[in-house]
PLY file of the C-alpha trace (Angstrom):
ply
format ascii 1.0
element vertex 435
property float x
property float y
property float z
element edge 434
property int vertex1
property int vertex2
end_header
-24.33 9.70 -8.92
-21.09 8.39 -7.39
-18.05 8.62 -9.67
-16.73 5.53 -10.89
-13.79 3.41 -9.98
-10.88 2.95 -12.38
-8.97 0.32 -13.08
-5.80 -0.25 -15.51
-3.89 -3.24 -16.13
-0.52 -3.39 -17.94
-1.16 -6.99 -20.06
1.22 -8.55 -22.51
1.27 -5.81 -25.74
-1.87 -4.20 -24.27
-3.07 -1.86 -22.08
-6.72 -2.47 -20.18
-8.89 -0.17 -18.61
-12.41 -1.02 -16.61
-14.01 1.93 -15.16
-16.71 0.69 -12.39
-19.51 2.46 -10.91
-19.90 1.50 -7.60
-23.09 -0.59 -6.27
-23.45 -1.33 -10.17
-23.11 -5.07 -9.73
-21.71 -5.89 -13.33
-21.73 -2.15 -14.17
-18.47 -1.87 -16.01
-17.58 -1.09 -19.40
-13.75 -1.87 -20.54
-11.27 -0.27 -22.98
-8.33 -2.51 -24.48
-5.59 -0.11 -26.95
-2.26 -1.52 -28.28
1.00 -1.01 -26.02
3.73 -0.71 -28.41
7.52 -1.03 -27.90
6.67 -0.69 -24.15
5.69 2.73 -24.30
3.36 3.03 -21.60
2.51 6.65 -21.96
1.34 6.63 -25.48
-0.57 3.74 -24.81
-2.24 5.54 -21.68
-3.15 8.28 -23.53
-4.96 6.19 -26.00
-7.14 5.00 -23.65
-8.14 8.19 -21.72
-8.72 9.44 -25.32
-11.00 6.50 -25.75
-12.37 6.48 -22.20
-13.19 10.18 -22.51
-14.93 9.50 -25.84
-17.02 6.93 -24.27
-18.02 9.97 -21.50
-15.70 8.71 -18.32
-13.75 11.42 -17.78
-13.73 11.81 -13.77
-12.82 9.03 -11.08
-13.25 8.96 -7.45
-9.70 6.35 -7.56
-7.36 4.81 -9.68
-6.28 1.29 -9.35
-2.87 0.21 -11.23
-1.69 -3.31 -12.18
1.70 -3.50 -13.26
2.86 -6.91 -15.06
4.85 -9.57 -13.07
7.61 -9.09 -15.44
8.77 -6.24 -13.71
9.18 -7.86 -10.22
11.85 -10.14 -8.80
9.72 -13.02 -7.37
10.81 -15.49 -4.71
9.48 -18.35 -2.69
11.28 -17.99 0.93
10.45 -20.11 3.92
10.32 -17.57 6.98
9.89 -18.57 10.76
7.69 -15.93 11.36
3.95 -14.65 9.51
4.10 -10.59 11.10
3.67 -8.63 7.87
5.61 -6.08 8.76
8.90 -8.29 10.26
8.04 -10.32 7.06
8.79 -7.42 4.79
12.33 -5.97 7.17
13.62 -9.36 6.46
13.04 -9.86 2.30
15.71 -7.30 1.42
18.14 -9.73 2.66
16.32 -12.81 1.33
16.61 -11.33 -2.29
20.02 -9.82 -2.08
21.80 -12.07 -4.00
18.91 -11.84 -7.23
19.20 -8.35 -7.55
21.09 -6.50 -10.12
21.00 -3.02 -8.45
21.77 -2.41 -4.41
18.01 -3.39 -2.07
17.99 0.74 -1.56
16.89 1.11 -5.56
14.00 -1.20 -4.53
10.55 -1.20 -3.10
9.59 -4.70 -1.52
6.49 -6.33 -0.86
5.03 -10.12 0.36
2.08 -12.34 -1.06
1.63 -15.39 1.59
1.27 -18.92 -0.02
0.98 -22.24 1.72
2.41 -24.16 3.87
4.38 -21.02 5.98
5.63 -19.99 2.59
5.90 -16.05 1.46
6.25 -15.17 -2.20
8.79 -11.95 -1.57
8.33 -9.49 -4.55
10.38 -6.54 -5.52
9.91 -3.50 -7.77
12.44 -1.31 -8.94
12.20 2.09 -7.79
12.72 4.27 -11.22
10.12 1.70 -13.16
7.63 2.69 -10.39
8.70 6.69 -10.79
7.75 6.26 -14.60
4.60 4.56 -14.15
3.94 7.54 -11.60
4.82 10.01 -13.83
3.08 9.22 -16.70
0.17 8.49 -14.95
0.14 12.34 -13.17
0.62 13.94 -16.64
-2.53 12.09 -17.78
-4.30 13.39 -14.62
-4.64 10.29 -12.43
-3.34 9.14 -8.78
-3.45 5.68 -8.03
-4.11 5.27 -4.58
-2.89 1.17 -5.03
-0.20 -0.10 -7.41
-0.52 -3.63 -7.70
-0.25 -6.86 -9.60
-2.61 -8.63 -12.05
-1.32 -12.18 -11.27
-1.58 -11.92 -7.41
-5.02 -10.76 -7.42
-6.65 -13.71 -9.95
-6.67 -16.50 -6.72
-9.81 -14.18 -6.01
-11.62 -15.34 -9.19
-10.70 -18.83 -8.42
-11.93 -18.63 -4.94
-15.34 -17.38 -6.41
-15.42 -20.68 -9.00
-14.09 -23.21 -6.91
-16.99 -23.60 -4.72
-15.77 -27.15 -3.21
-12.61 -26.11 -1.97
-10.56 -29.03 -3.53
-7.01 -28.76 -5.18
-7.42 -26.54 -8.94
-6.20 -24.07 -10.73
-7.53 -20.87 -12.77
-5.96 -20.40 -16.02
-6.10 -17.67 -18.60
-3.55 -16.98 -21.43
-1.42 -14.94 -19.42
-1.06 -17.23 -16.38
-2.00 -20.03 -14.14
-3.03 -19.72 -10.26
-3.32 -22.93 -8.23
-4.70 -23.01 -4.84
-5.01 -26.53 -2.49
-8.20 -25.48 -1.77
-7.88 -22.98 1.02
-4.76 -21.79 0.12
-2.08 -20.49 -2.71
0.07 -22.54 -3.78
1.56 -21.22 -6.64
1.16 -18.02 -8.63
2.76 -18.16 -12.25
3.28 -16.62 -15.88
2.68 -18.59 -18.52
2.95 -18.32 -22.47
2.46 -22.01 -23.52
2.00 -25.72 -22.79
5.59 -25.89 -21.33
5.44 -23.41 -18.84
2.07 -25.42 -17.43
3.85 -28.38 -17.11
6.61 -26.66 -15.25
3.92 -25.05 -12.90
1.99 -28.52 -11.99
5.32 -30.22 -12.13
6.18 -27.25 -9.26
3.35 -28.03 -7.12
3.79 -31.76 -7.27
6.85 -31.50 -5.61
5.47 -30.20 -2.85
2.75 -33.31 -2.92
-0.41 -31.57 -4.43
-1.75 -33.13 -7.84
-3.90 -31.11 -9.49
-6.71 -32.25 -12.32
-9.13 -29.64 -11.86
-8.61 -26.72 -14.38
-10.94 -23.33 -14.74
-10.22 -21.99 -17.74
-11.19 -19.10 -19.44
-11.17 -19.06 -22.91
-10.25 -21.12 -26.07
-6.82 -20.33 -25.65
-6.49 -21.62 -21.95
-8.27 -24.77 -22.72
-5.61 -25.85 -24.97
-2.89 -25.35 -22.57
-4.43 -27.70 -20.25
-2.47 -31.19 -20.18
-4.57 -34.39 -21.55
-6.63 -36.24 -19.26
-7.38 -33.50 -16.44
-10.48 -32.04 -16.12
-11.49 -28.65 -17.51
-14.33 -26.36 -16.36
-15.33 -23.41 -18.66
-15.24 -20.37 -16.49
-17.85 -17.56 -18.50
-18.12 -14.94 -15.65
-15.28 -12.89 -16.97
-14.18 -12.25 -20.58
-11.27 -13.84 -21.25
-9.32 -10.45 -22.32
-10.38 -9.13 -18.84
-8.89 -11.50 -16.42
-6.50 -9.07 -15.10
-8.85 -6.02 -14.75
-11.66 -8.11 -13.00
-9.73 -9.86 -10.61
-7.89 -5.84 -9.48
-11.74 -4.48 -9.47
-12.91 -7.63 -7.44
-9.99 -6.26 -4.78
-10.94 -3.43 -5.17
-14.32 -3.92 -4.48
-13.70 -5.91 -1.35
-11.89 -2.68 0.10
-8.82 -4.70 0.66
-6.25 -2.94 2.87
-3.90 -5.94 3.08
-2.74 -7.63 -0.20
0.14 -6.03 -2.83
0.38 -2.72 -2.55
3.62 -0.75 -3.20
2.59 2.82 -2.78
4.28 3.05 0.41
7.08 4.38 2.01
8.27 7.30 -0.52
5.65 6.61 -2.52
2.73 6.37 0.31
-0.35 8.10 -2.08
-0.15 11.66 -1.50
-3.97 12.14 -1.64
-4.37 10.33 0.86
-1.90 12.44 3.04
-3.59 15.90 1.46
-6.78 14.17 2.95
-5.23 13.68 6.62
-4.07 17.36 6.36
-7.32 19.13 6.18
-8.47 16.66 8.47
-6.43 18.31 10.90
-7.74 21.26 9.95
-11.27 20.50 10.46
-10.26 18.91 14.17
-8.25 22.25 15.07
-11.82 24.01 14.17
-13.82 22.13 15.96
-11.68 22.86 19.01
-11.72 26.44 19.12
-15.25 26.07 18.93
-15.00 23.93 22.62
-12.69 27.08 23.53
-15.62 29.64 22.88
-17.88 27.39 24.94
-15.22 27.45 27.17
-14.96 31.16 27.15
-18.95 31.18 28.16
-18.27 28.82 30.91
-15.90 31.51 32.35
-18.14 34.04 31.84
-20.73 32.54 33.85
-18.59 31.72 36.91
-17.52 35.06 37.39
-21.15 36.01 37.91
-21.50 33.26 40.21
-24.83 31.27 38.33
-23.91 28.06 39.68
-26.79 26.35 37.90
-26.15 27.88 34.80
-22.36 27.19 35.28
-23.14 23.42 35.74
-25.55 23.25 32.45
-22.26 24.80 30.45
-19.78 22.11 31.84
-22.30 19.59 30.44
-22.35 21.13 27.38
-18.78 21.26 27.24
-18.14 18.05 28.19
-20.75 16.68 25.39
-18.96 18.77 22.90
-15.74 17.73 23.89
-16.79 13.81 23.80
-18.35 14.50 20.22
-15.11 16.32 19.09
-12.68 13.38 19.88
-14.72 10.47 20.60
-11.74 7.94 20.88
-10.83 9.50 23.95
-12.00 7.32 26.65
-11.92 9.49 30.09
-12.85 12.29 30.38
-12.78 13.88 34.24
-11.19 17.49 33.68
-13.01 18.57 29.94
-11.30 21.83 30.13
-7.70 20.94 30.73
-7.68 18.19 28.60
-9.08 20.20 26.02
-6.09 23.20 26.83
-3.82 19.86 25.82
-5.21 18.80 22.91
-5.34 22.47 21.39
-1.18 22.95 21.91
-1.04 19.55 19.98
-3.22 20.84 16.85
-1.68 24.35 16.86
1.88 22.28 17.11
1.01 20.01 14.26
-0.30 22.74 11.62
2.30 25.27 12.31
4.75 22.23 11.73
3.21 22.21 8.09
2.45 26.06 7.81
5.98 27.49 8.52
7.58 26.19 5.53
9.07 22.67 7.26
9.28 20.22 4.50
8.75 17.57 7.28
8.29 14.94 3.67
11.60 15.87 2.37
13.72 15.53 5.39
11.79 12.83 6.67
13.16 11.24 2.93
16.77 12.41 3.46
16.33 10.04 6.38
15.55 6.92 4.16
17.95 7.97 2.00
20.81 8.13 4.65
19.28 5.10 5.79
19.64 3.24 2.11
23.45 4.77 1.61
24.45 2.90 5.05
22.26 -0.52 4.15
20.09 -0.52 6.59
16.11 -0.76 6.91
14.13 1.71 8.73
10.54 1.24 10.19
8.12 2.39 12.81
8.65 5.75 12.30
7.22 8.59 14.24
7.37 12.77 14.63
6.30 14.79 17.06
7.02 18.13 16.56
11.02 18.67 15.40
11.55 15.16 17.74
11.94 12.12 14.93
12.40 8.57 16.61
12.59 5.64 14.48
13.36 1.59 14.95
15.60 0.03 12.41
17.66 -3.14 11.44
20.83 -3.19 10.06
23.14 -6.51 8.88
25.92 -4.96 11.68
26.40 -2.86 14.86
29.36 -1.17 12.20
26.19 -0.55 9.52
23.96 1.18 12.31
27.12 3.16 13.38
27.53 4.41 9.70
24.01 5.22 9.31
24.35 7.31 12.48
27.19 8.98 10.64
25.36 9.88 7.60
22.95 11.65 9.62
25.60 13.38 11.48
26.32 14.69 7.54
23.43 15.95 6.86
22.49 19.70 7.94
19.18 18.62 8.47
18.97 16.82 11.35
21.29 17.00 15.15
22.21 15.14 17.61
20.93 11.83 16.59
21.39 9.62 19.42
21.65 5.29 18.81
20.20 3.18 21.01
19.06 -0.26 22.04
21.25 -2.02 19.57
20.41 -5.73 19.79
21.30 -8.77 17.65
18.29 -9.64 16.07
17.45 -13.99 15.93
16.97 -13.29 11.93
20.26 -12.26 11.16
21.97 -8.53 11.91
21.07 -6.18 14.34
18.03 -4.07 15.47
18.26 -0.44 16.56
16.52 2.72 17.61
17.35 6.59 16.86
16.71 9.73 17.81
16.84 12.91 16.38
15.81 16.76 15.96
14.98 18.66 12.77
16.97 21.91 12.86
14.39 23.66 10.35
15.70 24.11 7.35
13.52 23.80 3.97
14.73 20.79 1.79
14.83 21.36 -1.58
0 1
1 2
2 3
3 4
4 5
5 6
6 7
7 8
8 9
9 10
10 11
11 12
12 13
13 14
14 15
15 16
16 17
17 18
18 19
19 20
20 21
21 22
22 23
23 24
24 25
25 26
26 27
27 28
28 29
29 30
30 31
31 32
32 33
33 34
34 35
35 36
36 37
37 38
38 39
39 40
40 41
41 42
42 43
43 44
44 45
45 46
46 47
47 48
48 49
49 50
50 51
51 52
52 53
53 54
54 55
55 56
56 57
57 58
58 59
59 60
60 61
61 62
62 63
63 64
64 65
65 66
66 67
67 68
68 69
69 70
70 71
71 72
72 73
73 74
74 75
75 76
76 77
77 78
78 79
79 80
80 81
81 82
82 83
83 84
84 85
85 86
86 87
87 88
88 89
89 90
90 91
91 92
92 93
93 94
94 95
95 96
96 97
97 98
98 99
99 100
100 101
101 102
102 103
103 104
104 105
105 106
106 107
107 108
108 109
109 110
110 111
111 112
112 113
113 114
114 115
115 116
116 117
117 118
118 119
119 120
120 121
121 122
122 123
123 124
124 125
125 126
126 127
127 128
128 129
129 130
130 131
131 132
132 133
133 134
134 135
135 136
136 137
137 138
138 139
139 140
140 141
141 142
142 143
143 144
144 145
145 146
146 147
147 148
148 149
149 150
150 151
151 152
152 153
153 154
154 155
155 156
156 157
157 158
158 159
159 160
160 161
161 162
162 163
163 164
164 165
165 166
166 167
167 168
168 169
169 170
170 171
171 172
172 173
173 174
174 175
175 176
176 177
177 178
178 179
179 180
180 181
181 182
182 183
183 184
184 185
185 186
186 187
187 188
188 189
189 190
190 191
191 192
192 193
193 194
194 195
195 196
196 197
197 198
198 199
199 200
200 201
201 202
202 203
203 204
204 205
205 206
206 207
207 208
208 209
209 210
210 211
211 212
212 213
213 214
214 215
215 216
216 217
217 218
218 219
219 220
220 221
221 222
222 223
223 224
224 225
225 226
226 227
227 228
228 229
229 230
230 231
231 232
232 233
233 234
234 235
235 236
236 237
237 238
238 239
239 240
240 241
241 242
242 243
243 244
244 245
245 246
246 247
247 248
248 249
249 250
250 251
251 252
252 253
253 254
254 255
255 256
256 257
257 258
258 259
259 260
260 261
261 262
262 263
263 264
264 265
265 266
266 267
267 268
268 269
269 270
270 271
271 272
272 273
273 274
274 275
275 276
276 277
277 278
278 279
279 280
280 281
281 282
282 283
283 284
284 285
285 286
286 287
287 288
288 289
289 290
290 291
291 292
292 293
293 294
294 295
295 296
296 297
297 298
298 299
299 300
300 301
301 302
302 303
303 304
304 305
305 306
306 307
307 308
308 309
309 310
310 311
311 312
312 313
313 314
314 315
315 316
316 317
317 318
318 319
319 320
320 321
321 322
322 323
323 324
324 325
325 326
326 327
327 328
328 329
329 330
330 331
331 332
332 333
333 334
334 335
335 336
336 337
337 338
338 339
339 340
340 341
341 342
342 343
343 344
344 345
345 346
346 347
347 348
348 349
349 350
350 351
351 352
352 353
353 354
354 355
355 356
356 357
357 358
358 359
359 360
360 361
361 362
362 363
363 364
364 365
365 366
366 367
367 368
368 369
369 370
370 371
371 372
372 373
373 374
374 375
375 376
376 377
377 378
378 379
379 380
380 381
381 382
382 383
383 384
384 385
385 386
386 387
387 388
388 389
389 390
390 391
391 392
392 393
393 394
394 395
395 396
396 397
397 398
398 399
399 400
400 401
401 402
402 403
403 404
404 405
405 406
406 407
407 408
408 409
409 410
410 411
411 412
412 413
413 414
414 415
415 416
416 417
417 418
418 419
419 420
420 421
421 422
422 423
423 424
424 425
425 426
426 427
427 428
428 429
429 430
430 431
431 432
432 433
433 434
């Protein structure tokens, strides 16, 4: 049997876990404990004392949901929709709302409607603790995520005629125009309702469809509109079933912020041996390659020609995204120098994480935004944007600071038609262990 899916939700006073078996259908059975004072480690260790009780004591992953109250939320108009251009530009775009410098935080993007992007930002140190405690409790949440911008999946699933509505719990209210987000919000009473619809109607949407869930979210909903009971999820549950339902849908897009620094280290541990397993498989070509040798020096042509087939079958089976395939045996000569490169880079003691984080860190003390970044062997090239040509020349400096890296070499500075300038660097890893 497969090991279940887990999936935790930091509510308002309370902490949620669902653990999920996959293929179960509605196989899940939730856990709710008390989160006092904020103390999210106490209350996690309630509920893997409770889970554990109940017999769930091993996960194949770990799903978090962290409340909206720790973000900085903004609606921007952008002139582009690329993800990844979307997310160099929002540590400009929330600048100004930030109470620490953009380096201390980790920024994501949740389209609405209407060209619209709601740009999100975590603090980096909340995100350590929630990290932390979660490790000493013996769980790695391959997403980090949030409630709220997951719960326009349940009202996708009840709104089957795709007209203007919104879902509404009594956490929050999610209003779509019928394809599309409009408006993701926290709410704690009548008011904040009003504010929400009141929101939406400026942009020219009237909405008098309401799915509710619960008692409590029916009597939020303003007189006159319509309300639809919504019994599919318990009402306590919103958040948990509508991270699971993303979950389940093997969603690679969405909110996500492990990245960067905090990319999910399993999944890197994973990549690792799977290097390991592709550097096997090629010395295995090699000893077939060794027999093909053999059998041309003794001149049995025939025999010689069933080998290269061999070979060649082997070789297609071993790396099957390569497309052509006309000289088996040299190509194969390549690709073992570029597996013996790439685990002797890890084997010899290079911490190629840490330096590769001095980088972002050099990167955050000069203001700038790094991305596209690639390694190959002690070579690092990245692209990057600063809000200067004077803020990429500093971050050149910084590097030139650091003993870990020489003779990093800027080029192609251009202005960029957002604002500031784009870049790209070069640059060699002199060795050294970082601590």
């Amino acid at each position: 049997m497969s090991k279940p899916l887990l999936i935790i939700d930091i509510g308002i006073d309370v902490l949620r876990g669902c653990c999920l078996t996959p293929g179960s259908g509605d196989g899940r059975v939730c856990f709710e404990v008390p989160l006092k004072d904020d103390d999210f480690k106490a209350a996690l260790s309630a509920l893997t004392a409770e889970m554990e009780g109940a017999g769930w004591r091993s996960f194949s992953r770990v799903v978090l949901g962290i409340p909206a109250d720790t973000l900085s939320m903004r609606v921007v108009e952008l002139p582009i929709t690329d993800r990844q251009k979307v997310e160099e530009i929002l540590p400009f775009e929330l600048e100004d709302r930030l109470v620490k410098g953009t380096g201390e935080f980790i920024f994501e993007a949740a389209p609405l409607s209407g060209g619209r992007t709601m740009a999100l930002a975590l603090e980096k140190s909340v995100l350590r603790q929630y990290l932390a405690a979660l490790r000493d409790a013996g769980l790695e949440p391959y997403r980090v995520g949030c409630a709220l911008l997951c719960k326009d999946r349940l009202l996708q699933k009840v709104n089957t005629g795709k007209v203007p509505a919104a879902f509404l719990d009594n956490e929050s209210i999610v209003i779509s125009d019928g394809t599309e987000v409009v408006l993701y919000k926290k709410v704690a009473g009548p008011v904040d309702v009003q504010l929400a619809l009141a929101e939406v109607e400026s942009c020219g949407l009237e909405v008098k469809t309401f799915y509710c869930c619960g008692t409590a979210a029916e009597g939020l909903v303003p007189a006159g509109a319509e309300v639809r009971g919504v019994s599919e999820w318990d009402e306590r549950f919103t958040g948990v079933s509508a991270l699971a339902m993303e979950a389940e849908e093997g969603q690679r897009g969405g909110v996500n912020f492990r990245k960067g620094e905090f990319a999910d280290t399993v999944a890197f541990e994973r990549a690792r041996k799977g290097f390991k397993v592709t550097a096997l498989l090629a010395l295995l070509v090699a000893v077939l390659w060794g027999g093909f040798i053999s059998l041309q020096s003794r001149r049995l042509s025939s025999e010689a020609r069933q080998m290269k087939s061999e070979i060649l079958s082997s070789y297609r089976r071993a790396f099957p995204a390569e497309k052509t395939v006309q000289e088996p045996l040299y190509q194969l000569e390549i690709k073992l120098k570029e597996q013996a490169g790439d685990i002797g880079l890890m084997g010899r003691g290079l911490d190629v994480l840490g330096n590769l984080r001095q980088l972002a860190r050099a990167g955050g003390a000069a203001g700038v935004t790094l991305y596209n970044i690639s390694m190959s062997g002690k070579r690092v090239t990245a692209k990057g944007k600063a809000r200067s040509f004077e803020k990429a020349e500093l971050f050149k400096a910084e590097l030139v600071k650091l003993k870990v890296f020489k003779t990093p070499a800027l080029t192609d500075v251009k202005t960029s038609i957002s604002g500031g300038v784009t870049f790209s660097i070069a640059l060699d890893i002199n060795g050294k262990v970082v601590s």
